[in-house]
Phi, psi and omega in degrees: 000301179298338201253327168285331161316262159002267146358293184287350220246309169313316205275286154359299185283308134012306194252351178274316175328290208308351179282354178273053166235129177311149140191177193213161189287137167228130204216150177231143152224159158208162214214117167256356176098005170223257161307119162265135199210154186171175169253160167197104216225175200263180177268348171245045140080034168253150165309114132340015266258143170032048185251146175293104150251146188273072201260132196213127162335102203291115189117330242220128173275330164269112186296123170281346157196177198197127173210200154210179191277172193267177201282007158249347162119001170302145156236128182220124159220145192295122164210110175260139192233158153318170213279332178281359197283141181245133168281148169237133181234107178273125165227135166278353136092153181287192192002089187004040171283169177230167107231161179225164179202152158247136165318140194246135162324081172280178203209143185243139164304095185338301179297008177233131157327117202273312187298334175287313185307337209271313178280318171255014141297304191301345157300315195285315173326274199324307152001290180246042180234344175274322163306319176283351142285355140338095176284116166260142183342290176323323188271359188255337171273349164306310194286333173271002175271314177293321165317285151353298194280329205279284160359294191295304196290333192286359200249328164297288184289008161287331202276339186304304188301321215271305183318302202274351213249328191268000000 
């Protein structure tokens, strides 16, 4: 009876797991000194679609503007601050995720357009803020590797014991 207990009950947690998944908010900005513009997406790489954001003086409790993102997770709102000021840009989320970042300061080239230059730096930013944030297979075989070994050692010094016992 306890070993078919034991069995539907593995076999439960098997099929409910994958229905179970976390995830969690992630947002990139950058501030050219006219604008602040940026992304904001889930951990499994979906857009934030329509979530509250904040632009706030880095340190400073009070939002210097507040909107939200558009139906790809984008965000641009017009703003000027002094030219040395570091922005924190807060986005909120559905079930009370949260994340902040502070924005990072670009600088546009002369010899380039700044709105073309502006839209594919923030892509290429969005790119690799999406990359880093990837759960990739290695971190997940990484992580049953740790599992594993932590296990392998409690069942060597269960054996140690069981030895020293006789």
């Amino acid at each position: 009876m306890k070993k078919t207990l034991r069995i539907l009950t593995a076999l439960f947690s098997l099929l409910v797991a994958p229905h179970a998944l976390a995830h969690a908010l992630y947002v990139f900005a950058q501030y050219d000194g006219q604008t602040v513009t940026g992304k904001s997406y889930y951990s499994d790489m979906t857009p934030a679609a329509e979530t509250y954001v904040e632009v706030l003086r880095h340190g400073e409790n009070q939002p210097l503007m507040t909107g939200k993102t558009d139906n790809r997770g984008y965000f641009h709102f017009p703003l000027v601050v002094e030219p040395k000021v570091a922005l924190k840009v807060v986005v909120e989320g559905e079930e009370g995720h949260r994340a902040a970042v502070v924005a990072d300061r670009i600088t546009a080239t002369p010899n380039t357009p700044t709105q073309a230059s502006d839209e594919s730096l923030l892509l290429l930013r969005g790119d690799i803020a999406q990359l880093r944030d990837k759960i990739y297979l290695h971190d997940i075989l990484g992580g049953m590797g740790y599992i594993v070994g932590i296990a392998g050692i409690a069942a060597w010094l269960s054996a140690r014991k069981l030895r020293k016992g006789r």
